[in-house]
C-alpha positions in Angstrom: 0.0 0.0 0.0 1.8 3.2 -1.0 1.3 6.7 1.2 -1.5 7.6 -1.1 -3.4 5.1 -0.9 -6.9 5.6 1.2 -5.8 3.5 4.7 -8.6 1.4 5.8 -9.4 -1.1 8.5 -11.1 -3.9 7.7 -14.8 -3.8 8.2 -17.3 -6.8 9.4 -19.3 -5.9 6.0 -16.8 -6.9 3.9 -16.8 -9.7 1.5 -14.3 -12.2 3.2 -14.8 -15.0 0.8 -13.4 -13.2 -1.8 -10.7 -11.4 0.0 -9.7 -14.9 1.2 -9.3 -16.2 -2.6 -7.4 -12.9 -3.4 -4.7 -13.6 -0.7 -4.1 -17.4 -1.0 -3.9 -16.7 -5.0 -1.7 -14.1 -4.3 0.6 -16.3 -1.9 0.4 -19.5 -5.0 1.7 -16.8 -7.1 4.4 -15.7 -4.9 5.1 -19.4 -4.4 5.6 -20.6 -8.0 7.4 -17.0 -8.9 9.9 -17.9 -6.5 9.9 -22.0 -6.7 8.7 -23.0 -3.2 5.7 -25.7 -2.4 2.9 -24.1 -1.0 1.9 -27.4 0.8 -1.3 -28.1 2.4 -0.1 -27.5 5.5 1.6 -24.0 4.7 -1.9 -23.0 2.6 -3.4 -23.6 6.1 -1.4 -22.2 8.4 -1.9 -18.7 6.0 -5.7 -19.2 6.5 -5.4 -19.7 9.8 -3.3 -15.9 10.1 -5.7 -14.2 7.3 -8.6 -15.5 9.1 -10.1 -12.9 11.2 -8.0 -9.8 9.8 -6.5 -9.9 13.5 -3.1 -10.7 14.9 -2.9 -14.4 15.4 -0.4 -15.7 17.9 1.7 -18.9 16.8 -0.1 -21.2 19.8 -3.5 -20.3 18.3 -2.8 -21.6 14.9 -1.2 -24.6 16.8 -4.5 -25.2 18.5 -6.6 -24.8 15.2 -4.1 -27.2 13.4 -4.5 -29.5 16.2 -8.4 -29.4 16.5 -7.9 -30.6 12.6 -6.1 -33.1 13.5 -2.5 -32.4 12.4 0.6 -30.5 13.9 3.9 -30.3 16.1 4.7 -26.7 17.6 8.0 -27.5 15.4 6.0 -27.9 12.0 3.6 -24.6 13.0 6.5 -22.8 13.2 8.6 -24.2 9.8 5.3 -23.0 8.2 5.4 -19.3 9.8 8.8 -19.1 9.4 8.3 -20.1 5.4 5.2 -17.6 4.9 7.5 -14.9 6.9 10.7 -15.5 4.8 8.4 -15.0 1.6 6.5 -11.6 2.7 3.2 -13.4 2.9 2.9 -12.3 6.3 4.3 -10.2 8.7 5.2 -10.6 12.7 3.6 -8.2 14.8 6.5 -8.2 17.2 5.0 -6.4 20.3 2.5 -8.6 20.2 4.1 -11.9 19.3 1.3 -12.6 16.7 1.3 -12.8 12.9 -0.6 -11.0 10.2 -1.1 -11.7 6.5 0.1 -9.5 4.3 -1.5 -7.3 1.6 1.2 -7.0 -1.1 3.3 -9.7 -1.1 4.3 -9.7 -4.8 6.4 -6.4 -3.7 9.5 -6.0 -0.5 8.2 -3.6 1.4 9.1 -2.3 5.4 6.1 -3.6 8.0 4.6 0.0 9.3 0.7 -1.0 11.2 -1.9 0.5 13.1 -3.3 -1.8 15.6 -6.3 -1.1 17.8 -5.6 -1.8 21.3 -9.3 -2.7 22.4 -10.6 -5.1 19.3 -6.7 -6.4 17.8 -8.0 -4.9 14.2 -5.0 -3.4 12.0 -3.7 -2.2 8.9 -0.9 -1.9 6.9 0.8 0.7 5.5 4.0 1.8 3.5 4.7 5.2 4.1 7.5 6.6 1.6 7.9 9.2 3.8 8.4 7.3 7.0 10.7 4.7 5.5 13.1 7.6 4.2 13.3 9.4 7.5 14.4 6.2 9.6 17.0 5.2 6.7 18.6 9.1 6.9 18.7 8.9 10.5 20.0 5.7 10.8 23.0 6.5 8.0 23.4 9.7 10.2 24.0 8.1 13.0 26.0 5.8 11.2 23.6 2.8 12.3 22.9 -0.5 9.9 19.0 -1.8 9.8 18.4 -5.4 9.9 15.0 -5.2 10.3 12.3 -2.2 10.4 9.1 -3.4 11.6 6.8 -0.1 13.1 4.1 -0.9 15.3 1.5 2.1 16.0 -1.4 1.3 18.7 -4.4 3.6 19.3 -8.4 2.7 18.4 -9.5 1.7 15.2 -12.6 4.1 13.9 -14.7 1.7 15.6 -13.8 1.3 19.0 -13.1 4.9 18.6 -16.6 5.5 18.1 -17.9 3.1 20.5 -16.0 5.6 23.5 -18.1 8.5 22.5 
């Protein structure tokens, strides 16, 4: 999502069916562009994280997988480790939790908005944002590994459910 795109949560209204196909066909792409298996178990494991639009931790997806009938801690976290290394989702780090990812086709720096009350968030990729960490940091003479930016407040509707 680029800085001028319109930033939007996700809304209970929206059509999840289809925004479920978008994101698995997305991540097959993604797959086959860069030679990996998107195994059964992988393909479910990203359900599990796209699955309510929320940050999922690693021992809920366990427990789903489980429930069905069919994972290790070790294999849940091959298959988040797989789906992180290939941008099709992102660690919320201060949460310990995972998110899918909207653009995976394209490397991009994790930037979020996450509501503290319902767990809702977005992503964003601000141009602007990304450009003043990388002059400070070559200031400061200071190498990134890793830029994740996590921003927590109320989404529009918790927001409004405070008035």
């Amino acid at each position: 999502m680029s800085a001028e795109q319109n930033i939007q949560f996700t809304s209970g209204d929206h059509d999840h069916q289809s925004c479920m196909a978008t994101a698995i066909a997305k991540a097959e792409q993604v797959c086959e562009q860069r030679n990996q298996r998107f195994t059964k178990l992988r393909k479910r494991v990203f359900e599990l994280v796209w699955q309510q639009h929320k940050p999922i931790r690693a021992y809920d997806v366990l427990d789903q997988l489980q429930k069905d009938g069919r994972a290790a801690p070790p294999t849940v976290y091959r298959a988040l480790d797989f789906l992180l290394e290939l941008g099709l989702i992102h660690r919320i780090e201060s949460m310990n939790a995972y998110v899918g990812c909207n653009d995976p086709e394209r490397q991009h720096e994790g930037q979020f908005f996450i509501c503290n009350d319902c767990g809702a968030f977005v992503e964003l990729d601000s141009t602007p944002i990304n450009s003043a960490i990388s002059h400070s940091a070559e200031r400061s003479g200071f190498e990134i590994q890793q830029r994740t930016i996590e921003i927590k407040g109320l989404c529009p509707e918790c927001k409004l459910k405070i008035k």
